[in-house]
N, C-alpha and C positions, 0 to 999 in steps of 0.2 A: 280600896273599899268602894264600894257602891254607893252612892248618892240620888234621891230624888231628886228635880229639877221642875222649875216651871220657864217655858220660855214664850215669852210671848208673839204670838203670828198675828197680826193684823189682816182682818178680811170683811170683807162685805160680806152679811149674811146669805146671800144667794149668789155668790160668785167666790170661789177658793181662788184664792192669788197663789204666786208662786212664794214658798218659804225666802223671808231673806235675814232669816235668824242665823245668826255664827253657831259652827258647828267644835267639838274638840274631837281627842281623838279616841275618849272613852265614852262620851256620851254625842247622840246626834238625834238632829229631828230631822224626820220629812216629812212632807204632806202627803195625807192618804185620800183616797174620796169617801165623803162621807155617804153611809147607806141612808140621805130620804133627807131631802129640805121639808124647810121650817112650812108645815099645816097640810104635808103629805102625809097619808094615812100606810100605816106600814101592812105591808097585806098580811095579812092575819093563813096560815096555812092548819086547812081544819083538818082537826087527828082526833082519831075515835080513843079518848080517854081510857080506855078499857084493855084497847089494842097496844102491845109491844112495848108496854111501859111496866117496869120491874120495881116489886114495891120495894123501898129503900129501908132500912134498916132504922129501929127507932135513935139510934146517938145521932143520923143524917138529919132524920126531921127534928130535931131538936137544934141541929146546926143549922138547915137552913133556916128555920123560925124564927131562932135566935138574933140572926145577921139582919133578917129583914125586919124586926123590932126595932135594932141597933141602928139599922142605917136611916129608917123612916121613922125614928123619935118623934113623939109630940113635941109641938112648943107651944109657948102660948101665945093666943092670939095677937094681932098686932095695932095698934090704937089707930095708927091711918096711914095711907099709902102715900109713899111718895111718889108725884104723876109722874112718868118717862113712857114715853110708847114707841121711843125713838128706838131702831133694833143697834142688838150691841157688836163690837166686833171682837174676835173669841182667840183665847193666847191654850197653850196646849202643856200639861201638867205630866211627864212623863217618869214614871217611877220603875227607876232603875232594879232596884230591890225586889217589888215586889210584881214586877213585872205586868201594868197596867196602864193606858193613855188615856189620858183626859182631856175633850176642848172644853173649856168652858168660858165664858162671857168675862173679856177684860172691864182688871179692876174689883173681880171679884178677892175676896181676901179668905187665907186658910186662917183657921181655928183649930184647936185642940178638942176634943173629944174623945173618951173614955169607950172603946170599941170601935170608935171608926179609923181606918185606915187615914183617908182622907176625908174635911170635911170643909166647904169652903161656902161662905156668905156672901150675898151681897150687901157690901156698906149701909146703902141707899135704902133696900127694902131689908132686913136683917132676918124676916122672917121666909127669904128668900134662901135655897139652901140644897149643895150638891154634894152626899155624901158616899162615898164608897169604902165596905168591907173585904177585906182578903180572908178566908176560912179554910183549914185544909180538911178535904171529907175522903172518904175510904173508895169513894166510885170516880173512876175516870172520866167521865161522859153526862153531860144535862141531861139527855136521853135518857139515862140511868136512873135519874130521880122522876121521870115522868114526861110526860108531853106539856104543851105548851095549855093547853086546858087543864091538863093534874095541877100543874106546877101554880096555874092562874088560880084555882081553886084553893089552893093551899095558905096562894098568901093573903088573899079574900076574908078567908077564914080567922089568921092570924089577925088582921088589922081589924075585922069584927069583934074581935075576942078584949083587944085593947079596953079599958074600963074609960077613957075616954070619946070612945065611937060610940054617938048615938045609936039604938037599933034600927037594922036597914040602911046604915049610912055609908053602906062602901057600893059604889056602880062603877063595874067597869066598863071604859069607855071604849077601848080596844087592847086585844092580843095578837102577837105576831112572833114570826122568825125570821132572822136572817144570820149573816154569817157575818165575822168580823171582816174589816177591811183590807187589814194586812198579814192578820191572823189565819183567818178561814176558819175561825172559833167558831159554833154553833152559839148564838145568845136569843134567849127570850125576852119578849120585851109587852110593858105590861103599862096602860096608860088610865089612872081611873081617877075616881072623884071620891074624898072622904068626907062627911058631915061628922064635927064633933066637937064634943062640948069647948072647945078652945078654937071655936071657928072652922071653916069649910075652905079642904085643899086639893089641889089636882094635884098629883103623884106621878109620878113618871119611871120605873125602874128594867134596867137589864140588866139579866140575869146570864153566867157564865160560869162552864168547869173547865179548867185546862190543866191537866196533870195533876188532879186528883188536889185541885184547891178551887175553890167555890169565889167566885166574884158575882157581888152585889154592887152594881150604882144606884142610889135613889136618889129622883131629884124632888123639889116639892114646892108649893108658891101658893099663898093663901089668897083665897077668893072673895070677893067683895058680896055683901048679903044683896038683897030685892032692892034695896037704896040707893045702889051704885050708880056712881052718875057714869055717861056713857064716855067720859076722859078714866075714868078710874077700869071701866072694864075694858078699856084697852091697854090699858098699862099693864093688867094682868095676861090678855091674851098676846103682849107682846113679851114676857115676858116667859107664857106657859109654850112660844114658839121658841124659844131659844135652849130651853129646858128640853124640848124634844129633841132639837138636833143636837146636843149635849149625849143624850138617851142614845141614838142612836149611829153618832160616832163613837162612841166609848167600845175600846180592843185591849184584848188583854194578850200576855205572851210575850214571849222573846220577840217578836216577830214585830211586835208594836214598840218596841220600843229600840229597835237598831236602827244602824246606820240604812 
């Protein structure tokens, strides 16, 4: 039987060291490069909305709406930060089963929740929080459910729609593509700012179909208001940089998770 695993890899956040995690002979990690260090902007590739995107079927948009609800739950807001702006070094969550990889920030701890595949905290800030969806949908291809504009538009919509999103409280900050690392997955990827009645968050999500099953990762990190001292808003932006490269190593596939 198949097993998830979390193993941890030690690295400097702008330098990938070599893996010196033990391997067995059913499960293995290796280090892949990640697509875009921390406060690189992912180049956004413009596509005419309109053009070569196939409307999807209404049970899809209900699937994907649903995951992206699921995956980027409100919480509520958090009383006070705890200061760190030291950057983290990141251990790698590889899930056998559902065939998905994860880096994220050692130390962080998983959690149970109700719809999410996986969902992991940070101890230190709780309200800190990298969640990812498995979904199986009827179309083989992202391209299927729209371009990286439809797809931005859709979850915009979705997280407006929230009864705790102030109005006008979702800006996106940027949209992009790229391909997985080890996969060669097509993933969108989607980086924005929410205002809402449970406090103000940046969001970070990429979005992926491979074989006709839908992956969601959202990550998310609550922002300090007009008050913030200038140790607290780096805590956050050291923080919202580690959530990107989280964002943007995440691979899904067989592919990501073999020897």
């Amino acid at each position: 039987m198949a097993h998830s695993f979390a193993i941890p890899v030690l690295r400097h956040p702008m330098v990938a060291l070599r893996n010196t995690a033990p391997t067995c002979r059913r499960h293995a990690h290796r280090r892949v490069p990640i697509a875009g260090e921390p406060g690189d902007d992912v180049v956004a590739r413009p596509t005419d909305s309109g053009r070569g995107a196939r409307a999807f079927n209404r049970r899809d948009a209900i699937v994907l709406t649903t995951a992206w609800l699921s995956a980027g739950s409100a919480v509520s807001a958090p009383a006070a930060f705890a200061v760190d702006s030291s950057q983290p070094d990141f251990a790698v969550f590889a899930d056998a089963k559902n065939l998905f990889r994860l880096e994220y920030p050692v130390g962080w701890q998983e959690v149970n929740k109700a719809g999410a595949t996986l969902l992991l905290r940070d101890p230190t800030r709780k309200y800190s929080q990298i969640g990812v969806t498995v979904s199986p949908v009827k179309i083989p291809s992202l391209a299927e459910f729209g371009s990286v504009r439809d797809i931005g538009e859709k979850l915009t919509q979705a997280e407006a729609a929230k009864e705790s999103t102030v109005p006008g409280g979702v800006t996106m900050v940027s949209e992009g593509e790229r391909v997985g690392p080890a996969s060669g997955t097509t993933f969108y990827e989607y980086e924005y700012r929410l205002v809402t009645t449970r406090g103000n968050k940046r969001v970070f999500n990429a979005v992926a179909v491979e074989k006709n099953v839908l992956y969601i990762m959202n990550a998310q990190v609550f922002e300090k208001g007009d008050d913030a001292t200038a140790e607290e808003i780096a805590a956050v932006a050291s923080v919202a940089s580690a959530l990107r490269r989280v964002m943007r190593a995440f691979d899904v596939g067989r592919e990501s998770v073999a020897l």
